[in-house]
MMTF fields as JSON, N, C-alpha, C and O atoms, coordinates in Angstrom:
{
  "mmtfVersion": "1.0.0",
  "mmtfProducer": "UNKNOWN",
  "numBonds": 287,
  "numAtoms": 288,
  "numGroups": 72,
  "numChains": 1,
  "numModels": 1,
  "chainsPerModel": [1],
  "groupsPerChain": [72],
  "chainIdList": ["A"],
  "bondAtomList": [4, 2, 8, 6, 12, 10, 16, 14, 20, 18, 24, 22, 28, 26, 32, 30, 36, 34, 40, 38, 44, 42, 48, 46, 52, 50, 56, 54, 60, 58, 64, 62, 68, 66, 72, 70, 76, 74, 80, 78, 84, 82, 88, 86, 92, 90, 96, 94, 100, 98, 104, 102, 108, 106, 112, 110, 116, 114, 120, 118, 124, 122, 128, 126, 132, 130, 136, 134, 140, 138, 144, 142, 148, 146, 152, 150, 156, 154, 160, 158, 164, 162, 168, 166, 172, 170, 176, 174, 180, 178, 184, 182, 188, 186, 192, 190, 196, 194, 200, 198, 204, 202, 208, 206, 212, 210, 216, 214, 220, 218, 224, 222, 228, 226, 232, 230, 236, 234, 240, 238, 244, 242, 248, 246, 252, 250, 256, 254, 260, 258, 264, 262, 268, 266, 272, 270, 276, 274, 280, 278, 284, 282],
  "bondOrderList": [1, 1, 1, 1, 1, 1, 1, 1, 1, 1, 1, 1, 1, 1, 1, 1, 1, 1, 1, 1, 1, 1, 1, 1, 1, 1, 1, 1, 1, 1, 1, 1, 1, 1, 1, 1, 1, 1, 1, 1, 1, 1, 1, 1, 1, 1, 1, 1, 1, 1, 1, 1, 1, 1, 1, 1, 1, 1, 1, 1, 1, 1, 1, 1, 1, 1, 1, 1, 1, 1, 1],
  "groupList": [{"groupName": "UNK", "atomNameList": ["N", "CA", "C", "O"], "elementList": ["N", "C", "C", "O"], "formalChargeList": [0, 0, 0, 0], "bondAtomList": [1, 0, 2, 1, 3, 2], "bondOrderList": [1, 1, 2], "singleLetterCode": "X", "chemCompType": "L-PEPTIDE LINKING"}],
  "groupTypeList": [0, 0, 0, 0, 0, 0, 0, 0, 0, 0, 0, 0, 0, 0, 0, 0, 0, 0, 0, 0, 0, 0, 0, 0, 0, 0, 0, 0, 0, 0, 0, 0, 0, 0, 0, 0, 0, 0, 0, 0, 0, 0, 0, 0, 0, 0, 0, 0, 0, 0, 0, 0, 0, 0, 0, 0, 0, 0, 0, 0, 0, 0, 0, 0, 0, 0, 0, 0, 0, 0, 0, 0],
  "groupIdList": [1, 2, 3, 4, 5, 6, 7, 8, 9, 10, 11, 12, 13, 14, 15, 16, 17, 18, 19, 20, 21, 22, 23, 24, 25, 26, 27, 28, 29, 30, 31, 32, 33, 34, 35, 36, 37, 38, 39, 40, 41, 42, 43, 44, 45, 46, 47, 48, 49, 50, 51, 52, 53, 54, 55, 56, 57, 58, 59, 60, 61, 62, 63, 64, 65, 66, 67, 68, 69, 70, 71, 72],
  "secStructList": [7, 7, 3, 3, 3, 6, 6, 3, 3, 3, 7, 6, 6, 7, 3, 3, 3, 7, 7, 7, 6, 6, 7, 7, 7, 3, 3, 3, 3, 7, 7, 5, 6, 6, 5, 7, 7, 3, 3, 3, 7, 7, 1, 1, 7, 7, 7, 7, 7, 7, 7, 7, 7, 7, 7, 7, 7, 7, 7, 7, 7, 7, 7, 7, 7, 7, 1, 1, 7, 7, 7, 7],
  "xCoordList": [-14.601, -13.354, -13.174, -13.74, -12.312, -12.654, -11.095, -10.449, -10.643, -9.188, -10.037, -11.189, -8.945, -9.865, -8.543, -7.407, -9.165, -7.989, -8.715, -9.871, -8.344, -9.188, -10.824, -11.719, -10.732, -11.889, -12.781, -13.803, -12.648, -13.735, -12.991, -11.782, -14.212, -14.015, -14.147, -14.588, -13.574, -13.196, -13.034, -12.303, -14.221, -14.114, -12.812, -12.09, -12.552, -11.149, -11.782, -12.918, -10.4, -10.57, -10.511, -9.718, -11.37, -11.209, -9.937, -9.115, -10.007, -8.716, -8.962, -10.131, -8.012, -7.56, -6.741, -5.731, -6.814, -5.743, -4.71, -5.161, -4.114, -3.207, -1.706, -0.531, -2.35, -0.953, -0.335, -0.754, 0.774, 1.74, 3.186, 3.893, 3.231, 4.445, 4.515, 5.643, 3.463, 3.561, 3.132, 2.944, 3.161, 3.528, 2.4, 2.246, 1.993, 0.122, 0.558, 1.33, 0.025, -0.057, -1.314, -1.778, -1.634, -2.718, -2.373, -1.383, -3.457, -3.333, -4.676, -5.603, -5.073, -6.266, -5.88, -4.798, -7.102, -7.608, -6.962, -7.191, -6.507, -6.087, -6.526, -6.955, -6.242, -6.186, -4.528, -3.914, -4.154, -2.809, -2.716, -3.055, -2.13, -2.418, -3.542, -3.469, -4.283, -6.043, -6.108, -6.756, -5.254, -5.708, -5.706, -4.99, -6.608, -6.449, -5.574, -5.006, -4.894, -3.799, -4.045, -4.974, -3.403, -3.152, -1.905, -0.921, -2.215, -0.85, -0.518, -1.373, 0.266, 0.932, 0.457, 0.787, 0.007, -0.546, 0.25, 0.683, 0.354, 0.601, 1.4, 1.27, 2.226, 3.062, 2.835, 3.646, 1.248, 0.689, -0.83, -1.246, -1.707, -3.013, -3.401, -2.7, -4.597, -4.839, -5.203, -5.136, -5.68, -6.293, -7.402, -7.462, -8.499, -9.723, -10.168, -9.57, -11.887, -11.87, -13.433, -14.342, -13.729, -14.818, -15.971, -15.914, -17.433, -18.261, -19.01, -18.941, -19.789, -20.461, -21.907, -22.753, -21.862, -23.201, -24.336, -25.006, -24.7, -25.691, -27.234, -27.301, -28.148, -28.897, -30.66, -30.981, -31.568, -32.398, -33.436, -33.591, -34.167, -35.069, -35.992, -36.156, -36.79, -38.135, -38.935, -38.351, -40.332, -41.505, -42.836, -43.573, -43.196, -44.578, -45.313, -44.92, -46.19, -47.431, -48.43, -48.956, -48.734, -49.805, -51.145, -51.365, -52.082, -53.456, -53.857, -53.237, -55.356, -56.428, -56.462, -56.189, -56.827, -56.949, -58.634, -59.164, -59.256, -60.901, -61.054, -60.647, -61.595, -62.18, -63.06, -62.992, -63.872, -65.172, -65.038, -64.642, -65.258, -65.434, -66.216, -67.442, -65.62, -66.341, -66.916, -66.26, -68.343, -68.853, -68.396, -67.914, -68.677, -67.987, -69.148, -68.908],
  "yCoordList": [148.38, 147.711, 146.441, 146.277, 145.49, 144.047, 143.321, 143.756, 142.151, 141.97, 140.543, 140.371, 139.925, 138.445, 137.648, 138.061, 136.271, 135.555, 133.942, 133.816, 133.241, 131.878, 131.627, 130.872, 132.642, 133.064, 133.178, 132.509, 134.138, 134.507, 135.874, 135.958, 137.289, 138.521, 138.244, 137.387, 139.344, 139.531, 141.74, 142.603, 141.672, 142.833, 143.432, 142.612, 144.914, 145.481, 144.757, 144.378, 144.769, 144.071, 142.681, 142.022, 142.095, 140.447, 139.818, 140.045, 138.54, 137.63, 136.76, 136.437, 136.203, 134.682, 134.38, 135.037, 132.72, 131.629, 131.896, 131.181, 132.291, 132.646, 131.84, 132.199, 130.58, 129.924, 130.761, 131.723, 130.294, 131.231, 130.339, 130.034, 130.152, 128.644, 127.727, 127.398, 127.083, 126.107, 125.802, 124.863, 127.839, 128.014, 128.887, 129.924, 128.754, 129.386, 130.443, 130.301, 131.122, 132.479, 132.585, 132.259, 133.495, 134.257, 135.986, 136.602, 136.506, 138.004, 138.773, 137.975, 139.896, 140.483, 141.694, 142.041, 142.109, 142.964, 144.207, 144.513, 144.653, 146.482, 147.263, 146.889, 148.691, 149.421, 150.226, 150.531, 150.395, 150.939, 151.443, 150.921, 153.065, 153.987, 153.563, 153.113, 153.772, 153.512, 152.464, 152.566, 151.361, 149.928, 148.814, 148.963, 147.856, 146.509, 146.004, 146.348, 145.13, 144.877, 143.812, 143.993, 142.683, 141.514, 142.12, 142.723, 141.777, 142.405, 141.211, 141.11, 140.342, 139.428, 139.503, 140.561, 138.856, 139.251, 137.987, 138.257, 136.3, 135.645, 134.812, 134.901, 134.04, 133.385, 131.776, 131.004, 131.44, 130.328, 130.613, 131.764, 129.398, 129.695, 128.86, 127.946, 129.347, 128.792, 127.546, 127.562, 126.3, 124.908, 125.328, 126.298, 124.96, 125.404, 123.6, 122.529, 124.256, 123.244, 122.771, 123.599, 121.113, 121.384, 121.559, 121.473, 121.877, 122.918, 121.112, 120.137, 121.326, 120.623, 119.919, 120.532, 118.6, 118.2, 118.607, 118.347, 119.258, 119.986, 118.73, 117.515, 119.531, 119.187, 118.989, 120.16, 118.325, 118.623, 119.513, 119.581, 120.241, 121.226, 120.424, 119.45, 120.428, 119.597, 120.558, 121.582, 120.361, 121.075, 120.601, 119.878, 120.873, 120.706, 119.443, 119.562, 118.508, 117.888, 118.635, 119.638, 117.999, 119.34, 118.509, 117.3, 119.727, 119.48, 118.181, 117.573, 118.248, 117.48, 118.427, 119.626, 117.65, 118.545, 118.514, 117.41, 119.321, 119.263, 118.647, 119.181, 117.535, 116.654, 117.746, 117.83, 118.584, 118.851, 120.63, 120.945, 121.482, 122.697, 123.483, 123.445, 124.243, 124.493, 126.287, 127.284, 126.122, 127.242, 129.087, 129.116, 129.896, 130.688, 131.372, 132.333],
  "zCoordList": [50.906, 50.559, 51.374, 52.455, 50.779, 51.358, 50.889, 49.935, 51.744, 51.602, 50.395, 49.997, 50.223, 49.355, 49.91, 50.144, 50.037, 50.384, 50.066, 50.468, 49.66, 49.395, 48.822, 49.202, 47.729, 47.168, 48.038, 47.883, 49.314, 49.926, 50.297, 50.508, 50.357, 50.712, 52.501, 53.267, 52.546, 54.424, 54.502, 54.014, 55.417, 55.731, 56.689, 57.258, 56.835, 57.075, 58.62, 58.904, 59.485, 61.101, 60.95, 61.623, 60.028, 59.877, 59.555, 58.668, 60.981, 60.299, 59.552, 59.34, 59.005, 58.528, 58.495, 58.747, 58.021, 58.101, 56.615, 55.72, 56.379, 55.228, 54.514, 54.592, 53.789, 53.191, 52.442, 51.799, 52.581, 51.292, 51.434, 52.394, 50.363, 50.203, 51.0, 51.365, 51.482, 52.237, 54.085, 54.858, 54.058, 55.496, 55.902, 55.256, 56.39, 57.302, 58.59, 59.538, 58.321, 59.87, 58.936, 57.843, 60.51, 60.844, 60.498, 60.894, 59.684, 58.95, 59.171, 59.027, 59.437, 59.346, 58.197, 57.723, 58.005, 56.597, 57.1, 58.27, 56.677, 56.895, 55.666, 54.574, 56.278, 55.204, 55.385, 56.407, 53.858, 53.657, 52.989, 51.926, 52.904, 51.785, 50.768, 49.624, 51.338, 50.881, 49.74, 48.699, 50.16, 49.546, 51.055, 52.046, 50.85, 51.779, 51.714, 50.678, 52.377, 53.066, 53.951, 54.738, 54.018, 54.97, 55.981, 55.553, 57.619, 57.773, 58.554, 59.434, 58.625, 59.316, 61.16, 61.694, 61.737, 63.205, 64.234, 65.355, 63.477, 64.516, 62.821, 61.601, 63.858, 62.718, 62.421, 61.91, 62.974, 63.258, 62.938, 62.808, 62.809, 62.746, 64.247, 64.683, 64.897, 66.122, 65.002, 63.773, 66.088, 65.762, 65.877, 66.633, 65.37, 65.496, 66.123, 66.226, 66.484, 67.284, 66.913, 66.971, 66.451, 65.931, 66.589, 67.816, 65.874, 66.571, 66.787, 66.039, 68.348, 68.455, 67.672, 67.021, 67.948, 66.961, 67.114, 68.113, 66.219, 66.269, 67.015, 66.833, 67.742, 68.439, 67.783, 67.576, 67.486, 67.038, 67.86, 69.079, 66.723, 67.775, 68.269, 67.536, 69.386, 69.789, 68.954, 68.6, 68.543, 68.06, 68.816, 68.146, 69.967, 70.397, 69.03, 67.87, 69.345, 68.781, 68.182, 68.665, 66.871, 66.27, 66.873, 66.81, 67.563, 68.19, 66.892, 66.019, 67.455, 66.737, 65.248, 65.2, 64.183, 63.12, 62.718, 62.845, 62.38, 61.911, 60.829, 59.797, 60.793, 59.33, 58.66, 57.434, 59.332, 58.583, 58.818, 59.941, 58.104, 58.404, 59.175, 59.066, 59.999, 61.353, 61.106, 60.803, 61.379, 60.703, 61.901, 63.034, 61.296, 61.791, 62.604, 63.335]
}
């Protein structure tokens, strides 16, 4: 079972950011008489904060490559 909220599923324990007329809190997934359930938790959404720029990986130099096939 899974809450839905901004066309995305959210397992029970999970929060989110939840508009509803205009006005945003924070809600996690419950269960309630065995249906899911948003239950109101904070009456605000934190600011989120953006994720740093991502870094490129280094990859080592590829060796010498063999022109000619090297017998076994």
């Amino acid at each position: 079972p899974a809450c839905l909220a901004n066309g995305t599923s959210f397992q029970i324990g999970q929060v989110a950011c939840l508009t509803l007329s205009g006005r945003s809190h924070l809600a996690r997934c419950d269960m309630v008489l065995n249906n899911t359930s948003w239950t109101r938790i904070r009456d605000d959404c934190p600011k989120t904060k953006l994720a740093p720029p991502a870094t490129p990986i280094s990859t080592p130099e590829s060796g010498p490559v063999p022109t000619k096939p090297t017998e076994n």
